[in-house]
Every structure is written in structure tokens, then in C-alpha cells.
C-alpha angles and dihedrals in degrees: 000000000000091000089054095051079047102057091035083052094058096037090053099043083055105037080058105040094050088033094235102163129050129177120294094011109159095209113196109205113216098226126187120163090274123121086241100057090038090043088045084054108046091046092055098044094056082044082068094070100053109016104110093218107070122222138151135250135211130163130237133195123186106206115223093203076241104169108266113007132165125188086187093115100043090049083054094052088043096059091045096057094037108248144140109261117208126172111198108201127221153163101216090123112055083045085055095046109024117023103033099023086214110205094198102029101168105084097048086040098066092028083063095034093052093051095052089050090044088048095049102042092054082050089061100049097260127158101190142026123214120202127198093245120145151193096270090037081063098049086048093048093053096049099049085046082055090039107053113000090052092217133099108253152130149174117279122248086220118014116174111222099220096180091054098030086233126129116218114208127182104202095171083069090119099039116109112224089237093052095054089038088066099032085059088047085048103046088039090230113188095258114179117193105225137259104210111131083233091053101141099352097103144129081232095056088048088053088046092051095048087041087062090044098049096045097051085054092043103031108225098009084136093064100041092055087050087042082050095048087044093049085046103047095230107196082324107331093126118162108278106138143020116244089208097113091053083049094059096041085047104050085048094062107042096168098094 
């Protein structure tokens, strides 16, 4: 399948570059029933049979105590590709939306959601922690950081967690969204839209939506603001890898 050596291209050429994965690391994958964190999990998991430095991989999904929910198709996915398989309850949902009738929930959300995966990673004998970040999740996040924060910043391909002894990777760094957009169709991963009430009514979806505009107008403006965080070794994005090889397979495919 030509999506998933793409996606295993890119893993792997991160993964290398920012060092994110030493012998014996016990990763745990932050998985919701997104294509990234499916995505995240899949790649990984066929990394274990040729990356020459061994680890082990579980899964691990906070629940949101969202209405509903089932995590069926994720434990399936799970036992197929040979992986521990751990769901983490909580009531996060019902404190955001009911009890505190949050107007701007994102921010204590993942405060919250983050705290819970990094608690129960360390409970499981993990080492690391790998998030379903990618290449176009980082572009966004230095440009809302410019927008409205007024400051240069993103987040880090590899942060270590000091005050919880965890080390948080984000091997998808070199992924396009559209390329992991088409490897999860292909591969047919058990993608489940959300159900958050601020699903899609973000000052991220709006910088995703000017982003697109902008770059159909300035071909490959995308790449030269990641080239520019990379040159300038924004919170670790120094300058490991050209992104030469996710600008032609783009450009190639101009329908996202």
C-alpha cells in the first residue's frame, strides 16, 4: 500500500532526525478515534518490525465521558496490530460542559486530557508518550501563537516532561494532513468524527481555513513557514531534514 510507505517514510525520517526513539522505550500512543492518533498508531506499530532500535508499544484513550461513545472499533484495531489496549475513564466532560459551561473549552480540555494520558502512561511503566501531531498541526500552531498570542512559538518534536519524568514525541512531524488523511481511507482505520460541542468552531479551524487560502494563492507558502521555523530552531525545530519529498506529493494533489 503506497499511503502506508508514505506515512512509514515520513515516521521514520522523523523519528531519526529528532531521536525520538531509543532502545527499550515502552511508547505509549495517545489514541482517540481521530485519523492522526490511528494513523500515529498504526505507523508505529509496523515500525516495530524493521526499526533497528526495539521498543514496545500500548494504547491509550482517555474517555471524555462524551454521550455515546464506543472504543469497539479502536480495541479491534488494536488486536490486529498487536498492541496493548488501555481505556483511561473520566468525567472531563461532563466538568467542561456542565458544570462549568465553559465558553472557550479547548485549552482546559487538553490541559485536563493531557494529565489523565501522561498519569496513566507513567501507571503502565512507559517511558514516552507519542501524539498525533503533524506537519500542518505544527504550521497552524505557529501562526495562532503569531495571531493572537503575539509571540514566536510552537510546540516541541520531543519535550521532556521533568515534573512527571515522561518524554512526549510527535513522530507524525513530517506527515501532511492530507497524507494521513488518505493513508486512514485506505487502510479503512476506524475514524469517528467528534462529538465535542466545539468540534470545528475554533480559532484553529479559522487558521486552517486562511492557511488554505493563502497557499492556493502562494504555492508552497506551508513549507516555507516550516523551512523558516526549522532555520530558525523554533522550541527544537532545528534544521534536520529537507521537506522537499511532502512538497512534491502535495503539489501533486492540490484537492485538499
Amino acid at each position: 500500500m503506497k499511503e502506508l510507505k508514505r506515512i512509514l517514510s515520513y515516521t521514520r525520517r522523523a523519528v531519526d532526525d529528532y531521536a525520538m526513539i531509543e532502545e527499550g522505550d515502552r511508547i505509549a500512543v495517545g489514541v482517540s478515534a481521530g485519523k492522526d492518533s490511528l494513523a500515529l498508531l498504526y505507523a508505529l506499530a509496523e515500525m516495530r518490525r524493521f526499526y533497528p532500535k526495539k521498543y514496545e508499544l500500548i494504547a491509550i484513550t482517555v474517555d471524555m465521558g462524551f454521550p455515546n461513545t464506543s472504543f469497539d472499533g479502536i480495541r479491534a484495531l488494536c488486536e490486529r496490530l498487536d498492541v496493548e489496549y488501555h481505556v483511561a475513564p473520566t468525567q472531563i466532560y461532563q466538568i467542561i460542559f456542565e458544570e462549568r459551561k465553559e465558553k472557550s473549552p479547548c485549552s482546559l480540555c487538553a490541559k485536563m486530557r493531557r494529565g489523565v494520558l501522561y498519569n496513566t502512561a507513567k501507571e503502565l511503566g512507559c517511558n514516552k508518550v507519542a501524539l498525533g501531531h503533524h506537519f500542518d498541526d505544527a504550521i497552524e500552531t505557529f501562526m495562532l501563537n503569531l495571531f493572537f498570542e503575539g509571540r514566536i512559538g510552537c510546540f516541541s518534536p520531543v519535550t521532556y516532561l521533568s515534573r512527571i519524568d515522561l518524554t512526549m514525541v510527535r513522530p507524525l512531524l513530517y506527515a501532511s494532513e492530507k497524507s494521513v488523511r488518505q493513508f486512514a481511507e485506505k487502510a479503512e482505520l476506524p475514524v469517528v468524527k467528534s462529538t465535542c460541542p466545539a468540534d470545528g468552531n475554533t480559532e484553529r479551524e479559522e487558521m486552517k481555513q486562511l492557511l488554505r487560502e493563502l497557499d492556493i494563492k502562494h504555492k508552497g507558502l506551508r513549507y516555507r513557514i516550516f523551512g523558516a521555523m526549522q532555520r530558525g530552531e523554533i522550541d527544537g525545530f532545528k534544521l534536520a531534514s529537507s521537506m522537499d519529498g511532502i512538497k512534491d506529493y502535495d503539489e501533486d494533489n492540490d484537492d485538499a
